[in-house]
C-alpha positions as CSV (number, residue, x, y, z in Angstrom):
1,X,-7.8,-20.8,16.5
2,X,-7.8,-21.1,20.3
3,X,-10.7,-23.2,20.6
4,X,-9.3,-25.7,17.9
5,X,-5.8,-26.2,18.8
6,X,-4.6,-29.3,19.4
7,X,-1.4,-30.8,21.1
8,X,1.4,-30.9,19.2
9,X,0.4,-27.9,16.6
10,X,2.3,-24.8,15.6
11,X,0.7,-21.7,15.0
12,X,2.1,-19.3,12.2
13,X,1.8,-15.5,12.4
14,X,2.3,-13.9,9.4
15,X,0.1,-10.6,9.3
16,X,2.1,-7.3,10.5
17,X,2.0,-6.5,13.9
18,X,4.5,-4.3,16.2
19,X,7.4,-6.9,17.9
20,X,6.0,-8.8,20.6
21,X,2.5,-9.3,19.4
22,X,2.9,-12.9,19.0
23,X,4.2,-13.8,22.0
24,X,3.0,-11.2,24.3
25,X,-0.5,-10.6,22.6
26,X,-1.5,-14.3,20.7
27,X,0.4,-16.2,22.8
28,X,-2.1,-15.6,26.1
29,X,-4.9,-15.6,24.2
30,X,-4.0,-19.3,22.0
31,X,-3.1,-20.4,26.1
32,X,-6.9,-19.3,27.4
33,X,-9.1,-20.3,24.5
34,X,-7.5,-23.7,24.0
35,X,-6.5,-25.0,27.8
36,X,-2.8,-25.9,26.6
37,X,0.6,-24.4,27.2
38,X,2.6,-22.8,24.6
39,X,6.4,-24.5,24.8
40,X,4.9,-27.8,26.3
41,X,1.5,-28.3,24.1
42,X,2.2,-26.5,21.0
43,X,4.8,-23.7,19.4
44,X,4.5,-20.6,17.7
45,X,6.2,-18.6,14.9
46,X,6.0,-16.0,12.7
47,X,6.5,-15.0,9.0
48,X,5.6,-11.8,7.4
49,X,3.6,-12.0,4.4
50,X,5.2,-10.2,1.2
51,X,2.7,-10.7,-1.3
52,X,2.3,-7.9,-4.3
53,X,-1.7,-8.8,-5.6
54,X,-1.4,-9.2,-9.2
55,X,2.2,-8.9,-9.6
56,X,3.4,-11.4,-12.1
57,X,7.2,-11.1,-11.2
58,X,6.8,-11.0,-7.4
59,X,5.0,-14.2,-6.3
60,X,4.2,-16.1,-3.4
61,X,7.0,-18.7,-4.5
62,X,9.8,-15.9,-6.0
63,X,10.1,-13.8,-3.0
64,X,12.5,-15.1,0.1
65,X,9.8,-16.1,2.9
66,X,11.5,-14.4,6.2
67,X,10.8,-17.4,9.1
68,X,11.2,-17.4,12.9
69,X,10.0,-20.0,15.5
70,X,10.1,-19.6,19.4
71,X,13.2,-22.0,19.5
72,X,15.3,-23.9,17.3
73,X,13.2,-27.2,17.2
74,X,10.1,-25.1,16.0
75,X,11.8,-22.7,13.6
76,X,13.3,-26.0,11.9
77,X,9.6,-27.3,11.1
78,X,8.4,-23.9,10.0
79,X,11.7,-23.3,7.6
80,X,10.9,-26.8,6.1
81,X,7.3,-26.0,5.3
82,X,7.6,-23.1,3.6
83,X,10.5,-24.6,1.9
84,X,8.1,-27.1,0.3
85,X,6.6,-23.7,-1.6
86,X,8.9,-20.9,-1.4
87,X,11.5,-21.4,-4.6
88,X,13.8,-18.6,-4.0
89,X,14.2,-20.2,-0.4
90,X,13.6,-18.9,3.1
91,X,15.2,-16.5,5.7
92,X,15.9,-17.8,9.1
93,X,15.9,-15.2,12.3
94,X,16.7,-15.7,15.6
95,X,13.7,-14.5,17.2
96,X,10.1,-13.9,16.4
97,X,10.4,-10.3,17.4
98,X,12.9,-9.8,14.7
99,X,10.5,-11.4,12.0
100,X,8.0,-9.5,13.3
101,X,10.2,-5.8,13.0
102,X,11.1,-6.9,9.3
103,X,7.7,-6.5,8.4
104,X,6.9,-3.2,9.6
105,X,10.3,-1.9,8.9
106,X,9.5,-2.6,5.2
107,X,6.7,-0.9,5.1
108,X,7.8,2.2,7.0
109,X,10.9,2.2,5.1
110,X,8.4,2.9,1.9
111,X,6.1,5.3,3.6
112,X,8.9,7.8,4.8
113,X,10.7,7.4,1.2
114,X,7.3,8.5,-0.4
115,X,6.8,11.6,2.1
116,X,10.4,12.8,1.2
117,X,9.2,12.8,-2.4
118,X,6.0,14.2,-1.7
119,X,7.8,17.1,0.5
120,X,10.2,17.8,-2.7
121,X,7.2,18.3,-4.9
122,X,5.7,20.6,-3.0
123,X,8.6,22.8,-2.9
124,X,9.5,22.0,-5.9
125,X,6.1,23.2,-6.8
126,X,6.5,26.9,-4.9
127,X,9.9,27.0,-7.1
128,X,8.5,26.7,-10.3
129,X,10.7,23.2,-10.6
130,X,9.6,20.1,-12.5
131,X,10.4,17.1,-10.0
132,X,10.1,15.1,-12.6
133,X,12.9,16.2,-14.0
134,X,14.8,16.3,-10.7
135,X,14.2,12.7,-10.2
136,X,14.9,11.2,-13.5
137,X,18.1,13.6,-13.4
138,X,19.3,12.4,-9.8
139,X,18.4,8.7,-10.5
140,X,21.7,8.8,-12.9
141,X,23.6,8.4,-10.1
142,X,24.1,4.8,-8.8
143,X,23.2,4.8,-5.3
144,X,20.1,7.1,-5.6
145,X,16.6,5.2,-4.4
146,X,14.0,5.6,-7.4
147,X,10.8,7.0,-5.4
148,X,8.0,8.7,-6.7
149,X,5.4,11.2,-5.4
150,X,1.6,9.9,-5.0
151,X,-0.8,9.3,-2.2
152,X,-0.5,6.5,0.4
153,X,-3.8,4.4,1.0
154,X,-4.8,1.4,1.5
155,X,-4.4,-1.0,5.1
156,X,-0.3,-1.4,4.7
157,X,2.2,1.5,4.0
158,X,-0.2,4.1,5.4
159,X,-1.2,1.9,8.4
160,X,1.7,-0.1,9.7
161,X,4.4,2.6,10.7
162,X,1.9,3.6,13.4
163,X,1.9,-0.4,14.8
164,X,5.8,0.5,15.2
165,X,5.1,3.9,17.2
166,X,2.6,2.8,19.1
167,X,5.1,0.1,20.8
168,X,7.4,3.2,21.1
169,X,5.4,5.6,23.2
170,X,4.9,2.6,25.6
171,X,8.4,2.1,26.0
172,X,9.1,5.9,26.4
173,X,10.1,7.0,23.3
174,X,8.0,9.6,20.8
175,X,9.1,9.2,16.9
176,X,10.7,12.0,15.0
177,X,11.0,10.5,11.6
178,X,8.3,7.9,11.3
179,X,5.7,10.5,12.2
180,X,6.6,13.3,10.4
181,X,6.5,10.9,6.9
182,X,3.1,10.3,8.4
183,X,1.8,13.5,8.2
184,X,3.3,14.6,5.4
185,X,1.5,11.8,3.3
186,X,-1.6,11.9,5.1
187,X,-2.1,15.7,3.9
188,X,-1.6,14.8,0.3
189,X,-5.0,13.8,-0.2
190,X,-5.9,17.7,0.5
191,X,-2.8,19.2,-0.9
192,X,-3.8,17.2,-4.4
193,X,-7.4,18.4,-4.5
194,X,-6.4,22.1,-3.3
195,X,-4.3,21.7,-6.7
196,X,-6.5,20.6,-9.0
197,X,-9.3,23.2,-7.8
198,X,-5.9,25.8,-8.7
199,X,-5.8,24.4,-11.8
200,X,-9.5,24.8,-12.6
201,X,-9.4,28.1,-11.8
202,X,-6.8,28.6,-13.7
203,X,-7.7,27.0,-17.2
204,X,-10.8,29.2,-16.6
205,X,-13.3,26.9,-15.5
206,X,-16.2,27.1,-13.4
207,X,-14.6,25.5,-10.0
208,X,-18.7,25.0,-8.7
209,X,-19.9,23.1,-11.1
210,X,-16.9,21.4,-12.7
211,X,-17.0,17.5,-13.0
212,X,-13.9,15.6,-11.5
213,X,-13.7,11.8,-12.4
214,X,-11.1,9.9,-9.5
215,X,-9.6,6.9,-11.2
216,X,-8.3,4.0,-8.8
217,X,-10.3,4.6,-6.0
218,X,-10.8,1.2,-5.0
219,X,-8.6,-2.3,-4.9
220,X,-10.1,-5.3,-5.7
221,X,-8.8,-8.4,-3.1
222,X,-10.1,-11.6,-2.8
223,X,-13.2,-10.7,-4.7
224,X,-14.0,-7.8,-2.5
225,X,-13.7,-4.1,-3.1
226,X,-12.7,-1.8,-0.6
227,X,-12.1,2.2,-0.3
228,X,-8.4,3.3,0.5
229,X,-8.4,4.2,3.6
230,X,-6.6,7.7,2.5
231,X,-7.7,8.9,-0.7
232,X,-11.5,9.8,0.5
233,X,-9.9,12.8,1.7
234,X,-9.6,14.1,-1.5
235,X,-13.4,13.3,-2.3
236,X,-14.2,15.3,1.3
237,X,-12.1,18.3,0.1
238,X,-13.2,18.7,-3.6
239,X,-16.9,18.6,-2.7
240,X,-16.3,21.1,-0.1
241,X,-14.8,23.2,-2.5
242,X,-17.1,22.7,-5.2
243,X,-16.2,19.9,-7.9
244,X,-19.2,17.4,-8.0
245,X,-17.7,13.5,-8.3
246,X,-18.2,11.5,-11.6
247,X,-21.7,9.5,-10.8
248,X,-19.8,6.0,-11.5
249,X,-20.9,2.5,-10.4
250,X,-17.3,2.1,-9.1
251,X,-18.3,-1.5,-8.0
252,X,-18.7,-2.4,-11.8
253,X,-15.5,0.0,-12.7
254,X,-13.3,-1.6,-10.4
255,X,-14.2,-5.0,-11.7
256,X,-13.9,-4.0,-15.3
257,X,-10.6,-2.4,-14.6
258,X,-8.8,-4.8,-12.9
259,X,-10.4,-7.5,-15.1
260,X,-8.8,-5.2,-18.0
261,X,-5.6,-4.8,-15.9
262,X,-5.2,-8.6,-15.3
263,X,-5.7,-9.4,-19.2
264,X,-2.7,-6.6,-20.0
265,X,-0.3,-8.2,-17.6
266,X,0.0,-5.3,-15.8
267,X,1.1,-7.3,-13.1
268,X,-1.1,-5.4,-10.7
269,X,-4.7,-5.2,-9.3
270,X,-4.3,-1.3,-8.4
271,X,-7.2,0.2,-10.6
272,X,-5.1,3.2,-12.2
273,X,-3.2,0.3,-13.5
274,X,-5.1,0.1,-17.4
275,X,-4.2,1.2,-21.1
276,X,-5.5,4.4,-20.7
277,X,-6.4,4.1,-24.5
278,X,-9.7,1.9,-23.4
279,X,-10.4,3.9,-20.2
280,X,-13.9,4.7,-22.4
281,X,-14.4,1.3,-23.6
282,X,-14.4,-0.2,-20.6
283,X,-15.9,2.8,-17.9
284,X,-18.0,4.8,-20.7
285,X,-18.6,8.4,-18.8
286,X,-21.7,9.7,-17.3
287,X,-24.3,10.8,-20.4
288,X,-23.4,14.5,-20.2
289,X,-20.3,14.3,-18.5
290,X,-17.2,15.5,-19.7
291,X,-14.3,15.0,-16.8
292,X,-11.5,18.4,-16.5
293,X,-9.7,16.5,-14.0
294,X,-8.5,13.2,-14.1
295,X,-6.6,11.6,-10.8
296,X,-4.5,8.6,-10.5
297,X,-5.0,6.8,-7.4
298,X,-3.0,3.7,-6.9
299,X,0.5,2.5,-7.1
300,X,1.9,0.4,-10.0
301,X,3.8,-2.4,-9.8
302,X,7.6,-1.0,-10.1
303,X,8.3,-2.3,-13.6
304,X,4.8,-1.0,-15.2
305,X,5.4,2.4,-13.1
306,X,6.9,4.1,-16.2
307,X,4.2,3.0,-18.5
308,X,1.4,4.2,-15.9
309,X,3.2,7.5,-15.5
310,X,3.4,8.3,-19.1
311,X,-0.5,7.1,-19.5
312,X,-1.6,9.4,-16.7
313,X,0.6,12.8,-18.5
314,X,-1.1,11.8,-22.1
315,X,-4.3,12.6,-20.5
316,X,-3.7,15.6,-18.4
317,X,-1.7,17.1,-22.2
């Protein structure tokens, strides 16, 4: 970008960083690659991206663009471009720091919500309690926040809150809350396979040689699949402890799945997102394989969440 700049230009930040990246970080680098001076040659800005892949409701053009510039004069020009695209309209902020805090404060937000589910089912778990139940029960009331229990993967919610601490143990300061959500979703992926090799056990079958097929275990973006960052834990644990992995081409699953996901209108690309109905049709199993575990990685797009829920308990049933 550096090397290619040209007088006159502004530059647009828009993936999420900790506040000050952009001016602190880019800034220096733009200045020594490209010989010019940021304020006198060329301007920068920033706006978080809040794209949902696949999502058919939230789009690039239906979601309010959040837009800051390094003065008035440059956030003016930035707020018109994306204006040109962005239907719903766009957010002004006063300074790029702010835009850039939005962004990882969404995220964060998300993560810590999810860990406080995830700590309920576990003791919810040791009481003999169906969270479930607690949740659909407590969401009666108005103000309640609908989140679910699952694992966190991927290179956003279970990535970004650490940008945020990071930038706070330089300035002195050691997070309580941020960090603690951390690890409590970070040791789902053991805490789930720990479970199902319970369950196993406990519906009598034989834990070593038991077959255990891991649906959603990739996303597909931009043509290219890649592994959650998180969920290989679970793969780590349950070979350790026994289970071997269903032998699928998850290259040629992913594709099928999301192809089959996209057709649906599921409104998402995450791979646990399918009519469960045509889960043989489209990934047959393994000659001789006959899965006793089943596990949904992935989240849904909010609206298809109940549908994907209700999917996922037809098959353990």
């Amino acid at each position: 970008m550096g090397r290619n700049l040209t007088k006159g230009s502004i530059v647009v930040y828009e993936s999420t960083v900790y506040p000050g990246v952009t001016e602190d970080v880019c800034v220096p680098i733009l200045e020594k690659e490209s010989g010019l001076k940021c304020g006198v040659d060329f301007k920068v800005g920033y706006s978080p991206e809040r794209i949902n892949p696949g999502d058919k409701v939230h789009r690039l053009e239906t979601i309010v663009k959040i837009v800051s510039g390094m003065d008035a004069e440059s956030l003016e020009e930035i707020k018109n471009v994306y204006d040109i695209v962005i239907e719903v309209g766009t957010y002004p902020v006063s300074t790029i720091k702010t835009a850039e805090a939005v962004k990882v404060v969404e995220n964060s937000q998300r993560d810590i919500n999810i860990a406080f589910m995830n700590e309920l089912s576990i003791i919810f778990n040791k009481m003999g309690i169906d969270t479930k139940a607690v949740l659909e029960a407590a969401g009666t009331k108005w103000n309640f926040l609908k989140f679910f229990p699952g694992l966190v993967g991927g290179h956003c919610i279970g990535v970004d809150p650490y940008y945020l601490t990071y930038k706070a143990e330089q300035l002195g300061y050691h997070s309580q809350v941020i960090l603690a959500g951390r690890r409590i979703n970070d040791d789902m992926g053991k805490y789930v396979a720990e479970n199902v090799v319970k369950k196993l056990i406990a519906a009598g079958k034989n834990v070593k040689d038991a077959k255990v097929a891991i649906l959603g275990f990739g996303v597909v973006g931009g043509g290219v699949a890649d592994l959650f960052v998180h969920p290989d834990k679970i793969v780590i644990v349950l070979t350790d402890k026994g289970p071997g992995i269903a032998d699928i081409d998850l290259a040629i699953a992913i594709e099928h799945l999301c192809l089959a996901a996209t057709e649906q209108g599921l409104g998402t690309c995450w791979v646990c997102n399918f009519d469960i109905n045509q889960f043989h049709d489209i990934v047959p199993m393994p000659e001789g394989l006959e899965p006793v575990a089943l596990i949904p990685i992935g989240y849904p797009a909010d609206e298809q969440a109940p549908k994907v829920r209700k999917a996922m308990e037809d098959v353990w049933q």
